[in-house]
Residue frames as a rotation matrix with the C-alpha (Angstrom) as fourth column:
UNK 1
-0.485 -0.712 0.508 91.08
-0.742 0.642 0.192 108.14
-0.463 -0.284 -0.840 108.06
UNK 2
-0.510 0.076 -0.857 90.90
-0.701 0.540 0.465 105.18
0.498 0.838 -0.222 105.83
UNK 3
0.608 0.535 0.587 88.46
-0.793 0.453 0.408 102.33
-0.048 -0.714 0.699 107.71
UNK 4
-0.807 -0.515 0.290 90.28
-0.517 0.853 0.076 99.07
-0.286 -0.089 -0.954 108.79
UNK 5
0.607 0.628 -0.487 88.92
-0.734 0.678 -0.040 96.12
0.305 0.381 0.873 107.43
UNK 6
-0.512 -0.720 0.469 89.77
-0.823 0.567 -0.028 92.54
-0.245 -0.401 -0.883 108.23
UNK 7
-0.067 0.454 -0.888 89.12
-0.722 0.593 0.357 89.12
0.689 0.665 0.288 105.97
UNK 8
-0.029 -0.057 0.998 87.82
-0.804 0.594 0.010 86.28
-0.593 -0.802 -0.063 108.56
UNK 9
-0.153 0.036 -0.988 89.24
-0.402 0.911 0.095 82.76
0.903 0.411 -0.125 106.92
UNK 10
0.575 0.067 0.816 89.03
-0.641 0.657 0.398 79.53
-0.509 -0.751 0.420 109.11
UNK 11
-0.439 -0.611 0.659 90.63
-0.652 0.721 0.234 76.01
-0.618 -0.327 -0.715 109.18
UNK 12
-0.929 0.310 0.204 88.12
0.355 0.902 0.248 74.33
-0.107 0.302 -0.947 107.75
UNK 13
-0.504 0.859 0.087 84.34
-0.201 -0.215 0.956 74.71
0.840 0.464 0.281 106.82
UNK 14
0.484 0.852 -0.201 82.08
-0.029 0.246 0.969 74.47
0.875 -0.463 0.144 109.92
UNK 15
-0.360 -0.917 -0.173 84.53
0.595 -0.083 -0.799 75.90
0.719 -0.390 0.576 112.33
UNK 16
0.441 0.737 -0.513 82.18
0.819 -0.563 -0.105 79.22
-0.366 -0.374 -0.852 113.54
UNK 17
-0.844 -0.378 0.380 83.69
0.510 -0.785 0.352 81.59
0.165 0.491 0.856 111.30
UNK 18
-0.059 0.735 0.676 80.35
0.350 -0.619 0.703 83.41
0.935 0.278 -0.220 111.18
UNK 19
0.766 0.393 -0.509 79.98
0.527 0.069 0.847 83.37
0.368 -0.917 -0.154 115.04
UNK 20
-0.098 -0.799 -0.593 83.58
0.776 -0.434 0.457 84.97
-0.623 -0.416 0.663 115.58
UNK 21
-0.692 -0.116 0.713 82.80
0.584 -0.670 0.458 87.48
0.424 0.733 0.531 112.54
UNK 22
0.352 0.930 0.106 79.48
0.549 -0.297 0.781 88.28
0.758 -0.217 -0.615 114.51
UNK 23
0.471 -0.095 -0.877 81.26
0.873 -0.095 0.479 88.64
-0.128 -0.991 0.038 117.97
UNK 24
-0.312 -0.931 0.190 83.65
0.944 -0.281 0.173 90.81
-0.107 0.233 0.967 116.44
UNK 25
-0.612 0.331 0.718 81.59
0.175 -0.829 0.532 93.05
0.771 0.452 0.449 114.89
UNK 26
0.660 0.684 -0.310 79.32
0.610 -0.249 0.752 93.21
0.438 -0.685 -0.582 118.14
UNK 27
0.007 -0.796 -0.605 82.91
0.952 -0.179 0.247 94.12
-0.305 -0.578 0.757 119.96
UNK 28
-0.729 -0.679 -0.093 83.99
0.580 -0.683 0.445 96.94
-0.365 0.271 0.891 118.03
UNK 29
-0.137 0.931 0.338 80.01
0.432 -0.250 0.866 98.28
0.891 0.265 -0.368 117.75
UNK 30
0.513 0.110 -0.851 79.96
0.763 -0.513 0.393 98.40
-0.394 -0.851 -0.347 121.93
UNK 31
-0.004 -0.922 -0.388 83.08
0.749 -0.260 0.610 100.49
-0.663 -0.288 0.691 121.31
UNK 32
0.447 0.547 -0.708 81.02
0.107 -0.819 -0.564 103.40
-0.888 0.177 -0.424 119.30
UNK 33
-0.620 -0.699 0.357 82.66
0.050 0.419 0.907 102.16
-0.783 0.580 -0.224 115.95
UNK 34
0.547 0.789 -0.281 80.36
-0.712 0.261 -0.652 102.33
-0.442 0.556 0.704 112.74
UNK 35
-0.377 -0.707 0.598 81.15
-0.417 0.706 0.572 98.62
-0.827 -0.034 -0.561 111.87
UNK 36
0.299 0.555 -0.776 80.23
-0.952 0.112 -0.286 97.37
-0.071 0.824 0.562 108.20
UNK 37
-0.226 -0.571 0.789 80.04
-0.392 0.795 0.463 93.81
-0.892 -0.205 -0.403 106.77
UNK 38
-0.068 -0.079 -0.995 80.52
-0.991 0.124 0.058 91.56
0.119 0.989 -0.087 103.78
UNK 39
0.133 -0.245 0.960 79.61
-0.152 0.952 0.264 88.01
-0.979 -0.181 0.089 102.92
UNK 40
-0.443 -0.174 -0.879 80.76
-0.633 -0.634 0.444 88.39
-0.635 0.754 0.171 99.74
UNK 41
-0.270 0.340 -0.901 80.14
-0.643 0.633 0.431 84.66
0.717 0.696 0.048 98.55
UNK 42
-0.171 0.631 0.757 77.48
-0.648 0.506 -0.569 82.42
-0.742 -0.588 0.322 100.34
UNK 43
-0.424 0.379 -0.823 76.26
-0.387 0.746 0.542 78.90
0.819 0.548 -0.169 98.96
UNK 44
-0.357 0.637 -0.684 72.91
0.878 0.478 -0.013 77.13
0.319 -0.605 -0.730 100.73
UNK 45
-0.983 0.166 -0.074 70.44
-0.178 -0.965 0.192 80.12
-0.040 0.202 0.979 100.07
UNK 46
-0.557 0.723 0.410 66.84
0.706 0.671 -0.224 80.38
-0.437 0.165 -0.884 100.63
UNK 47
-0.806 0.106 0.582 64.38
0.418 -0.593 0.688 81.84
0.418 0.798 0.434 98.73
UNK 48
-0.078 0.559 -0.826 62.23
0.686 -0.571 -0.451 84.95
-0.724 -0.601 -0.339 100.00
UNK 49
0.691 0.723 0.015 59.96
0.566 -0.528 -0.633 87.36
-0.449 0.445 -0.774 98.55
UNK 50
0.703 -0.442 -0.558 63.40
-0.133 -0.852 0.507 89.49
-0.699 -0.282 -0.657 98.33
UNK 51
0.481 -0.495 -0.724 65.39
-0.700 0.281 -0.656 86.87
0.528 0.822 -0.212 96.39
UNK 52
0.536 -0.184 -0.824 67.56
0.317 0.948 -0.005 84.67
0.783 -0.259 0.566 97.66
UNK 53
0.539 -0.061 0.840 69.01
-0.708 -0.573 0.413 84.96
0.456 -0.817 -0.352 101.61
UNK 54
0.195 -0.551 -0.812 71.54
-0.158 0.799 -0.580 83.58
0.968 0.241 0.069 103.18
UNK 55
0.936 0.352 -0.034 71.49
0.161 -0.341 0.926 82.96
0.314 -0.872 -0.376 106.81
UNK 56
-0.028 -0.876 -0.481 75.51
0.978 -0.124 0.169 83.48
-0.208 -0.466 0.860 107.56
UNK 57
-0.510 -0.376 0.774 75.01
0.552 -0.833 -0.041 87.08
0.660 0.406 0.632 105.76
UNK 58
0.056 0.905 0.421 71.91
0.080 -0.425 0.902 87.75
0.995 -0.016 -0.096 107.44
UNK 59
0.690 0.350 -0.633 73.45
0.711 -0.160 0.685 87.30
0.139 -0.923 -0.360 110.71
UNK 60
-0.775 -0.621 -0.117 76.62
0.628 -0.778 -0.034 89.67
-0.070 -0.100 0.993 110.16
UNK 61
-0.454 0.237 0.859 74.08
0.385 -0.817 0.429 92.23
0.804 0.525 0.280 108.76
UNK 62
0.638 0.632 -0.441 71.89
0.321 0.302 0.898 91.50
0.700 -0.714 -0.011 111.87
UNK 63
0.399 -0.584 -0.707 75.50
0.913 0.183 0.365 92.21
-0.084 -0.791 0.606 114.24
UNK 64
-0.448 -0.812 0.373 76.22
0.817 -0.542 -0.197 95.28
0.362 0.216 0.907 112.26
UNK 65
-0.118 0.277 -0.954 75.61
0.375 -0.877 -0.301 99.31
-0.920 -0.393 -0.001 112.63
UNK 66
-0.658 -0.015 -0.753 75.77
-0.409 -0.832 0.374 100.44
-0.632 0.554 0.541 109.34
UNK 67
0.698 0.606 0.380 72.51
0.076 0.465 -0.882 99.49
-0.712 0.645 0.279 107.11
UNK 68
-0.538 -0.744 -0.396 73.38
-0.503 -0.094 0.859 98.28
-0.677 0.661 -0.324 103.90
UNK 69
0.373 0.843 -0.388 71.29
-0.927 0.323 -0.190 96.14
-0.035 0.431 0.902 100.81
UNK 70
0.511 -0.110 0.853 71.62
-0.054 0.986 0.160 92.77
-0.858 -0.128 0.497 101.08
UNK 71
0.970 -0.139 0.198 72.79
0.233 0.331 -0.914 92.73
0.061 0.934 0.353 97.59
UNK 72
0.590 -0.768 0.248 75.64
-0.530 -0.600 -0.599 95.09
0.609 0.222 -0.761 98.34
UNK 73
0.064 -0.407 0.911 76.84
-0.905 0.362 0.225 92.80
-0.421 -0.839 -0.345 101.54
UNK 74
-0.157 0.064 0.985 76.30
-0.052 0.996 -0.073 89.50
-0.986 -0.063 -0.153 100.23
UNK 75
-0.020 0.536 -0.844 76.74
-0.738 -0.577 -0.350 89.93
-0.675 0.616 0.407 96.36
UNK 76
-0.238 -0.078 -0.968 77.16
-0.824 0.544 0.159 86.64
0.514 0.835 -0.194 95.27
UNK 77
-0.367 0.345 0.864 74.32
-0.760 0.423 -0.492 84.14
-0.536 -0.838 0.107 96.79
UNK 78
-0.593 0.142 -0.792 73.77
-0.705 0.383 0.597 80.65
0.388 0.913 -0.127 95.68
UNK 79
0.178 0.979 -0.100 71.15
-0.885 0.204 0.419 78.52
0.430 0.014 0.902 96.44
UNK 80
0.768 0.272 -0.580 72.53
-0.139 0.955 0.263 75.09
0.625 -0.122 0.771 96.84
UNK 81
0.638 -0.655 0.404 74.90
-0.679 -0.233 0.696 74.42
-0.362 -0.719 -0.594 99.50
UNK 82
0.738 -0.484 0.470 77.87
0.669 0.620 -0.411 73.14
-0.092 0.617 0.781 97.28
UNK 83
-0.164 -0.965 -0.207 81.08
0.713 -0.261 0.651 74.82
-0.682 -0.041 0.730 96.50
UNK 84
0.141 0.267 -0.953 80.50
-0.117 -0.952 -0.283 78.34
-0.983 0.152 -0.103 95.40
UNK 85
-0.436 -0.359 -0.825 82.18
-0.709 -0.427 0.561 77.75
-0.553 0.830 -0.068 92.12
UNK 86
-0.881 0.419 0.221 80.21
0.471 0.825 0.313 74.43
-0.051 0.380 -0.923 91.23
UNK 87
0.162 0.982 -0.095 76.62
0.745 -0.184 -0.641 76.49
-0.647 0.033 -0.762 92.13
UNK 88
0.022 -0.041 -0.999 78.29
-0.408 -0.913 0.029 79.71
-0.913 0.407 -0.037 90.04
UNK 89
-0.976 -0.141 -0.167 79.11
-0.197 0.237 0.951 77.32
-0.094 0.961 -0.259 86.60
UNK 90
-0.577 0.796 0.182 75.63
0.589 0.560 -0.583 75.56
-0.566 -0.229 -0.792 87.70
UNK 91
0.540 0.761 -0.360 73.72
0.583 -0.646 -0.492 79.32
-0.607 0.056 -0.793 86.64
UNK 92
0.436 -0.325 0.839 76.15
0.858 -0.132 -0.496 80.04
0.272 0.936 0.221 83.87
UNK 93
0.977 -0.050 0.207 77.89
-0.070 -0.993 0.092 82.72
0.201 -0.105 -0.974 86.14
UNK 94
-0.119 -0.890 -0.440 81.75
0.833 0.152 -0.532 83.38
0.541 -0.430 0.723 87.34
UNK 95
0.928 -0.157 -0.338 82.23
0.152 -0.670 0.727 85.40
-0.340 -0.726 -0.598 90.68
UNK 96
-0.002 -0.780 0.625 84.46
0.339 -0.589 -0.734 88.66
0.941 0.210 0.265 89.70
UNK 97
0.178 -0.071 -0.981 86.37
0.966 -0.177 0.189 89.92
-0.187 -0.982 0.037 92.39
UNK 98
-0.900 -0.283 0.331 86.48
0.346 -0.926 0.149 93.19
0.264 0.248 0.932 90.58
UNK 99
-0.062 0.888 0.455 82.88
-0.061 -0.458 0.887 93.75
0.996 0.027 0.083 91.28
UNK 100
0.582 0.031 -0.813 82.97
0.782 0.254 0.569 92.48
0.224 -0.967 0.123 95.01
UNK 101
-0.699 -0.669 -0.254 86.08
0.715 -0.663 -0.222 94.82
-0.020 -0.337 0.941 95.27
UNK 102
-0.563 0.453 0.692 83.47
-0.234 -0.890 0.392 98.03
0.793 0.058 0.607 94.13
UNK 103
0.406 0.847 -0.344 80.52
0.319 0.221 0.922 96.53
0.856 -0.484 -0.181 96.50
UNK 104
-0.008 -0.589 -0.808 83.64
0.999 0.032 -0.033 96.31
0.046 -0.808 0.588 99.45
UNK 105
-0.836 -0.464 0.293 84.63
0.516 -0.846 0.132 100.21
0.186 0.262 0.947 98.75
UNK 106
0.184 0.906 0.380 80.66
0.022 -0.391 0.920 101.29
0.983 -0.161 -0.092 98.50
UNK 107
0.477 0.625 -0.618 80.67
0.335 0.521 0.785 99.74
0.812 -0.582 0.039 101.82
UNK 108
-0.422 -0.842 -0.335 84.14
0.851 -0.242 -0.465 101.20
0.311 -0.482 0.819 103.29
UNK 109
-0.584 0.033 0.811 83.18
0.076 -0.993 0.095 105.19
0.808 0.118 0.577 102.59
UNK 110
-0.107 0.435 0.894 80.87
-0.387 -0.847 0.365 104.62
0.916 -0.307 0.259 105.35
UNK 111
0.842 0.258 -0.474 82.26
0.093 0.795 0.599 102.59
0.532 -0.549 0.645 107.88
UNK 112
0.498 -0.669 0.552 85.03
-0.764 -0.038 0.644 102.68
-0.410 -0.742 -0.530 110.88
UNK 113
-0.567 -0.597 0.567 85.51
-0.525 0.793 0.308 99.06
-0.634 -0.123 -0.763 110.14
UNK 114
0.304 0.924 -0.233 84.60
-0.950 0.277 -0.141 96.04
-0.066 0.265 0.962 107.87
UNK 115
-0.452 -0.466 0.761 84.64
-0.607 0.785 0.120 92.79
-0.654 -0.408 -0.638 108.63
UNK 116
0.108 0.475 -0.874 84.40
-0.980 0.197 -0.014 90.47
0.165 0.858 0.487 105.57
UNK 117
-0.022 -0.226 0.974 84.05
-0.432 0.881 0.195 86.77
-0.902 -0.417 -0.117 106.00
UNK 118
-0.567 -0.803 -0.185 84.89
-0.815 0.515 0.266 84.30
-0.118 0.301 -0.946 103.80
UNK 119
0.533 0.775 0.340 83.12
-0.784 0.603 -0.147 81.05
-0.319 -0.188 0.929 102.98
UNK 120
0.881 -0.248 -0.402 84.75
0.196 0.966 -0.167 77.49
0.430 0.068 0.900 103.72
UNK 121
0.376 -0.921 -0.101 88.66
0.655 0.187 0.732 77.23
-0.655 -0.341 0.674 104.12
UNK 122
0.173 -0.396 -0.902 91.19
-0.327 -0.887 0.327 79.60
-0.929 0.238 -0.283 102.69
UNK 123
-0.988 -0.151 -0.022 91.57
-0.062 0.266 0.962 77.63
-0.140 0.952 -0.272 99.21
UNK 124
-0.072 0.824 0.562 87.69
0.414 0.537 -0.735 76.98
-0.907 0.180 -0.380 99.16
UNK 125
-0.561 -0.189 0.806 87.21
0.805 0.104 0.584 77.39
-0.194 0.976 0.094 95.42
UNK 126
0.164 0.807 -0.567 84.97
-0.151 -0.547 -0.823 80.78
-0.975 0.221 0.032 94.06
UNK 127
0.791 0.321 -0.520 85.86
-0.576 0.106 -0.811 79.79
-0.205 0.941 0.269 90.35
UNK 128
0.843 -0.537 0.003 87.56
0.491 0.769 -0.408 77.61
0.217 0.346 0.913 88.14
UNK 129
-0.013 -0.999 0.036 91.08
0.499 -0.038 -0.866 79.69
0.866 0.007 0.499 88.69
UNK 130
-0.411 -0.365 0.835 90.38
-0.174 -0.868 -0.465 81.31
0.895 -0.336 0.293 91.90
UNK 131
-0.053 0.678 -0.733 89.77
0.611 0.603 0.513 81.08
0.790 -0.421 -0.446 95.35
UNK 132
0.714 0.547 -0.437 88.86
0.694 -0.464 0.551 82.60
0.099 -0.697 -0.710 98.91
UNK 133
-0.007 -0.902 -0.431 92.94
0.800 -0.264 0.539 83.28
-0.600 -0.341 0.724 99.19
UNK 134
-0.620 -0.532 0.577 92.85
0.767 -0.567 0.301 85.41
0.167 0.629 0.759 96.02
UNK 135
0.385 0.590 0.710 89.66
0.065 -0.784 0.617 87.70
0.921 -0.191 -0.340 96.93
UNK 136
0.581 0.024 -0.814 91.35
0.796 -0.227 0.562 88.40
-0.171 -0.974 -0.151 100.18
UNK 137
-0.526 -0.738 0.422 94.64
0.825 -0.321 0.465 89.56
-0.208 0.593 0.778 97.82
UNK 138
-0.536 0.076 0.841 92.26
0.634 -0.621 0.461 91.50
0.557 0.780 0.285 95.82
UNK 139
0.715 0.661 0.229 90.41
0.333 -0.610 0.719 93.26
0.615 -0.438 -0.656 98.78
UNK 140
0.134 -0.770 0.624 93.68
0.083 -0.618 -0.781 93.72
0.987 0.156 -0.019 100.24
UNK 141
0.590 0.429 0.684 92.94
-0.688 -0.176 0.704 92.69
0.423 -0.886 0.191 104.01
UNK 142
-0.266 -0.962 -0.057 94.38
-0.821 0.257 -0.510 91.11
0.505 -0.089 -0.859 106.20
UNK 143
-0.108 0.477 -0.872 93.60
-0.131 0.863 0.488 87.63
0.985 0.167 -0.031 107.25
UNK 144
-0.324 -0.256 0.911 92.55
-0.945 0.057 -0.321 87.13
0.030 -0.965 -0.261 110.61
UNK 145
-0.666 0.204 -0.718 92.28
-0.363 0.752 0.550 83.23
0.652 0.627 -0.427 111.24
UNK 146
0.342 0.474 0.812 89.69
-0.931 0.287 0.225 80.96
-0.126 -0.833 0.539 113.32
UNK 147
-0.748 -0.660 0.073 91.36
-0.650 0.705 -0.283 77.96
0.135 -0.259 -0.956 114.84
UNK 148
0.378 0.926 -0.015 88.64
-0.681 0.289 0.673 75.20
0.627 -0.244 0.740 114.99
UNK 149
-0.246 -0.557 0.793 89.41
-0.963 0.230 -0.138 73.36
-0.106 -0.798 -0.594 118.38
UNK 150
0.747 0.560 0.359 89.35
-0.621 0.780 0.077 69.77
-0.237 -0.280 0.930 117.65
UNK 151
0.592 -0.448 0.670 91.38
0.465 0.869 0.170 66.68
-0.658 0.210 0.723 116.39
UNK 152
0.242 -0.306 0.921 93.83
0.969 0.132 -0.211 67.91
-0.057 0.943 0.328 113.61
UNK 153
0.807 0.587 0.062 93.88
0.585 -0.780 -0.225 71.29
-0.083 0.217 -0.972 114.39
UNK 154
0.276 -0.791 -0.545 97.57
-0.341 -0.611 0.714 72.10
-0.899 -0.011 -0.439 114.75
UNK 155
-0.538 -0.637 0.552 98.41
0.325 0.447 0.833 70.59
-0.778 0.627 -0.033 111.84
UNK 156
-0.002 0.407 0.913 95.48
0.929 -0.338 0.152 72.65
0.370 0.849 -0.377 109.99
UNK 157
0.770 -0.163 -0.616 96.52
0.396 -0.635 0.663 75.46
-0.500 -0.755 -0.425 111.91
UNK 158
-0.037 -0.854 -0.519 100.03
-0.277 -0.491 0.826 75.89
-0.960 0.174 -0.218 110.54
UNK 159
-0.382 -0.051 0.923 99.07
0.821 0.439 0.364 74.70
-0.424 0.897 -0.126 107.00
UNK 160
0.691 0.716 0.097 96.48
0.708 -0.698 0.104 77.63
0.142 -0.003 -0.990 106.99
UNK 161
0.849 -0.176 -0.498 98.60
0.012 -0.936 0.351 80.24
-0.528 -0.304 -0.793 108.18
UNK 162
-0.221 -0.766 0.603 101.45
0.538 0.420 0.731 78.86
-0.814 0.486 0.319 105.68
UNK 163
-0.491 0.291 0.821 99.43
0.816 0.484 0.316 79.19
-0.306 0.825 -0.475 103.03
UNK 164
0.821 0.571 0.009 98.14
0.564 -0.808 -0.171 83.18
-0.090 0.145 -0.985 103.86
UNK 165
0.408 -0.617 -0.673 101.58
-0.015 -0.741 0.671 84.19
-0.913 -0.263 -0.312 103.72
UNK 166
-0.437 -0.709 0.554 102.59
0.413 0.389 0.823 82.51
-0.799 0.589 0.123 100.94
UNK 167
0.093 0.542 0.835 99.98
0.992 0.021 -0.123 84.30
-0.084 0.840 -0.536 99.15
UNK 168
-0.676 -0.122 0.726 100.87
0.347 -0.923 0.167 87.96
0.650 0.365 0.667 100.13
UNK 169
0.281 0.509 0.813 98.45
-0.399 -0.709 0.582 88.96
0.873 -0.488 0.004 102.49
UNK 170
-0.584 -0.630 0.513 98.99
-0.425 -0.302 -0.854 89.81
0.692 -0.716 -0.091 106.01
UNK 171
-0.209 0.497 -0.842 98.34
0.662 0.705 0.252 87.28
0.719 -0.505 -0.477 108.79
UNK 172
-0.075 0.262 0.962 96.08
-0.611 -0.775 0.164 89.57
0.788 -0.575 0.219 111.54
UNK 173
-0.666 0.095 0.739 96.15
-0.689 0.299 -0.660 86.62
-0.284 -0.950 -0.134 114.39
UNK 174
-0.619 0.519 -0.589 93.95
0.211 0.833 0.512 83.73
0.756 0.193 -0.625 115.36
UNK 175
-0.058 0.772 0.633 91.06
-0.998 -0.021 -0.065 82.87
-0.037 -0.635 0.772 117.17
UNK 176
-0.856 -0.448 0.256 90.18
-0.511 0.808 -0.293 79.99
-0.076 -0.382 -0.921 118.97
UNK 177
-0.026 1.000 -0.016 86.71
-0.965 -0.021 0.261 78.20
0.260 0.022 0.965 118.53
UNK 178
-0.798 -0.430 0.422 85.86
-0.587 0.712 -0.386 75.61
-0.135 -0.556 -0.820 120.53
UNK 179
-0.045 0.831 -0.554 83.64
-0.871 0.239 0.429 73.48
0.489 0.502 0.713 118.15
UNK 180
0.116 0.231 -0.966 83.91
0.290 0.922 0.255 69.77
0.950 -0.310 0.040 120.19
UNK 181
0.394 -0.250 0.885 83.72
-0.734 -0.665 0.138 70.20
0.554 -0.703 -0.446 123.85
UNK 182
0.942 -0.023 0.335 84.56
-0.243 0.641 0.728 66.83
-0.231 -0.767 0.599 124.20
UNK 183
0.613 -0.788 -0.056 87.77
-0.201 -0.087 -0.976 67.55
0.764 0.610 -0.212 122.75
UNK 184
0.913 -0.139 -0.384 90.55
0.400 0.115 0.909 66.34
-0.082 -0.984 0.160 125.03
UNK 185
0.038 -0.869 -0.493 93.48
0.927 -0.153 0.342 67.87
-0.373 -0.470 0.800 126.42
UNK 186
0.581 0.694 0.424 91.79
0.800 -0.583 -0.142 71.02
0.149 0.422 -0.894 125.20
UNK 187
0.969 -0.218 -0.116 94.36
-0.115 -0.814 0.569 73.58
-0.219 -0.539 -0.814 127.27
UNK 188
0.170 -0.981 -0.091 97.44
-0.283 -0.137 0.949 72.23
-0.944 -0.135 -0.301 126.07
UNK 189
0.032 0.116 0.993 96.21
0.994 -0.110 -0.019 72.18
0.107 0.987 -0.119 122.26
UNK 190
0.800 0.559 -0.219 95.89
0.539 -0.829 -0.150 75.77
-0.265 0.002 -0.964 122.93
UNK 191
0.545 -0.831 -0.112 99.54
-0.259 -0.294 0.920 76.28
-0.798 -0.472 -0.375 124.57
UNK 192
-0.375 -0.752 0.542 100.92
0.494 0.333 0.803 74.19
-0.785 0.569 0.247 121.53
UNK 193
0.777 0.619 0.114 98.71
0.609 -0.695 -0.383 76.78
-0.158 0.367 -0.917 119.19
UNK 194
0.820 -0.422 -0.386 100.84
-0.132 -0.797 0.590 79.59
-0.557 -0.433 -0.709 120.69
UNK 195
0.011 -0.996 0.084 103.96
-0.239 0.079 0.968 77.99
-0.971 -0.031 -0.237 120.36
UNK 196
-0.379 -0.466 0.799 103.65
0.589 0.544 0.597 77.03
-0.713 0.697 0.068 116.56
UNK 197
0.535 0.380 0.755 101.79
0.818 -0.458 -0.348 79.80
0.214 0.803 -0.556 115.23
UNK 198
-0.306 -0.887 -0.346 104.11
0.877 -0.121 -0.465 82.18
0.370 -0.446 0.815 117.42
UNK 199
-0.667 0.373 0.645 101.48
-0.496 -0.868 -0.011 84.14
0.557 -0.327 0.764 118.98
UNK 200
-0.783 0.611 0.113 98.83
0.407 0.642 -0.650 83.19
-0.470 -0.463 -0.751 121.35
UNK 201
-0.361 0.914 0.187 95.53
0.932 0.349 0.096 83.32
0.023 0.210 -0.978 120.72
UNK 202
-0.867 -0.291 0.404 93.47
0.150 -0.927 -0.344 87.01
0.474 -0.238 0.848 120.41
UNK 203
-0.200 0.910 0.364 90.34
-0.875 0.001 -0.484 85.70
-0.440 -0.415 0.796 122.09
UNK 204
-0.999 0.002 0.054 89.07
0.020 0.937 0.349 82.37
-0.050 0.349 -0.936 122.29
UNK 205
-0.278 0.952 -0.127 85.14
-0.863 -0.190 0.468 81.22
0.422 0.240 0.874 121.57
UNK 206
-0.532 -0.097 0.841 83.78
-0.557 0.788 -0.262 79.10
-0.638 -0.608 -0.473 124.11
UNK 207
-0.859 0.462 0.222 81.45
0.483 0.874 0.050 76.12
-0.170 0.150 -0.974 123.36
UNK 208
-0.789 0.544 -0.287 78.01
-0.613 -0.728 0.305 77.55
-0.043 0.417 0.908 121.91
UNK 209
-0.978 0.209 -0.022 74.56
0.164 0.825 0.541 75.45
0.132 0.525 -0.841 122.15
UNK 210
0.261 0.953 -0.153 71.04
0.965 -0.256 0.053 76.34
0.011 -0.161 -0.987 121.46
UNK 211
0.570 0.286 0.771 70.03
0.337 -0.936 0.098 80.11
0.749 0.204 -0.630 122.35
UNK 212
-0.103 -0.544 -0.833 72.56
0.886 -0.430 0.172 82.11
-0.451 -0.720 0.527 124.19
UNK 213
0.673 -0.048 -0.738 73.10
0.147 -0.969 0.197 85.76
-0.725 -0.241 -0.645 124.58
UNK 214
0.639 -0.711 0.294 75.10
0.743 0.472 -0.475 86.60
0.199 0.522 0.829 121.52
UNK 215
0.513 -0.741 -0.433 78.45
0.741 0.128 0.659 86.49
-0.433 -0.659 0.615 122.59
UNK 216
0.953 -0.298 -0.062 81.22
-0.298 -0.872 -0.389 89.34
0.061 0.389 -0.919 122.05
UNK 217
0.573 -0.796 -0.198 84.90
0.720 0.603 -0.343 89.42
0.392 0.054 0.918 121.26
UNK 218
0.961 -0.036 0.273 86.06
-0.070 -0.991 0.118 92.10
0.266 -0.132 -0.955 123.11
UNK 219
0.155 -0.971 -0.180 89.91
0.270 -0.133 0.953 90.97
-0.950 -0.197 0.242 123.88
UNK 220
-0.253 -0.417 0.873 90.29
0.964 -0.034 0.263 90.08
-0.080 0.908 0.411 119.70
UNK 221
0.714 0.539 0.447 88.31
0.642 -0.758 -0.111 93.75
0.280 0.366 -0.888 118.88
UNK 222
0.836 -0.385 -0.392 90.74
-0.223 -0.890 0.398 95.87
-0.502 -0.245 -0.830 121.15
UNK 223
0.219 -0.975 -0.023 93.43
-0.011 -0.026 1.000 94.07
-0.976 -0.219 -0.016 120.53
UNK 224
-0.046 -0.626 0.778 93.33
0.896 0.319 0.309 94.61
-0.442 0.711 0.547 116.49
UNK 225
0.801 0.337 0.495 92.74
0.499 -0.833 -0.240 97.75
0.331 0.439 -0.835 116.83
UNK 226
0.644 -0.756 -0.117 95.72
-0.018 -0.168 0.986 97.72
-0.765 -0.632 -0.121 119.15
UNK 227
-0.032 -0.669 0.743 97.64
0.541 0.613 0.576 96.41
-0.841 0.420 0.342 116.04
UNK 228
-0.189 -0.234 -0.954 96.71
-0.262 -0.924 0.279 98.89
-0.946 0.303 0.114 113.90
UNK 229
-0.493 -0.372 0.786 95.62
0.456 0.659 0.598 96.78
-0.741 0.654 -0.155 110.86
UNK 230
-0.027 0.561 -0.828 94.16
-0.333 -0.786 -0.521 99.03
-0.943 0.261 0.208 108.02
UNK 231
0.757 0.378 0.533 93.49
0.591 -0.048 -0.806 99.03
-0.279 0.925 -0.259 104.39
């Protein structure tokens, strides 16, 4: 059987995409899964004996089961934190999604699941004609979104999920992430969530600060496995 994979986009940039990509992949790890990941593109890299390291790759790799080389998970890392395609012209390169696609495929052959995240919003740029939307296209996944809970969010809510259909790839649900806790009326932004994306939520992320136990999605995990989403 072919492994399911699933592309984690968000609302916006600083949302916890990485933190729901972790939980996930902790979820469907309890659940005797062999769970691979991918950051394909990362910008705001430091440098280690190893080469550059990013710390959003380094914690998926850190959440997964299946070893892998940093290079093969995370094959396009730039240093400065700046829009991927501004640090990629910066070093005379252009991020192909034909390579990422081989790296993605290395990674499949030995994996239940892979969960690839994304970096920024679903248009965030990876080159001058391309962006996060079209390497989902070209890895063929389906999009699963995170909802950042704050001001603006239905309205970047249904722009976001507009905008993953309109490209062709299948919408796999939302998550909730509750990035302001001082967010008001917090429970009936949720309810109006539901009602305009026409699904509820498949597991929400509470509030996160400092060291905590890291946290699991175990409703979103069963339930996209309930759903059957594959490759």
């Amino acid at each position: 059987m072919s492994a399911r994979g699933i592309f984690i986009t968000g609302t916006d940039t600083g949302i916890g995409k990485t933190v729901v990509a972790c939980a996930l992949v902790r979820a469907l790890c309890d659940e005797g899964l062999r769970v691979a990941v991918m950051k394909p593109v990362s910008a705001g890299a430091e440098r280690t004996p190893e080469g550059l390291r990013n710390d959003d790759a380094l914690a998926l790799l850190a959440a997964s089961n299946v070893p892998a080389p940093y290079e093969v998970v995370n094959p396009y890392c730039f240093e400065p934190a700046v829009s991927p395609h501004i640090a990629a012209k910066e070093i005379g390169i252009e991020v192909d999604t034909g390579t990422i696609r081989q790296h993605y495929e290395q990674l499949r052959a030995q994996a239940d699941w892979i969960v690839v995240e994304g970096a920024g919003g679903w248009f965030a740029p990876i080159s001058e004609r391309q962006t996060m939307a079209d390497l989902a296209w070209a890895l063929s996944l389906p999009a699963l979104m995170v909802v950042g809970l704050k001001l603006g969010c239905l309205n970047h809510a249904q722009l976001t999920r507009l905008a993953i259909e309109e490209r062709g790839v299948v919408f796999g649900g939302w998550v909730a992430s509750a990035v302001d806790r001082s967010m008001a009326r917090s429970a009936e932004n949720l309810s109006a969530l539901a009602r305009v994306l026409g699904e509820p939520a498949l597991d929400t992320l509470p509030y996160l600060q400092g060291a905590l136990e890291p946290v699991r999605l175990k409703a979103a995990a069963r339930r996209l496995r309930e759903r059957g989403l594959s490759h």
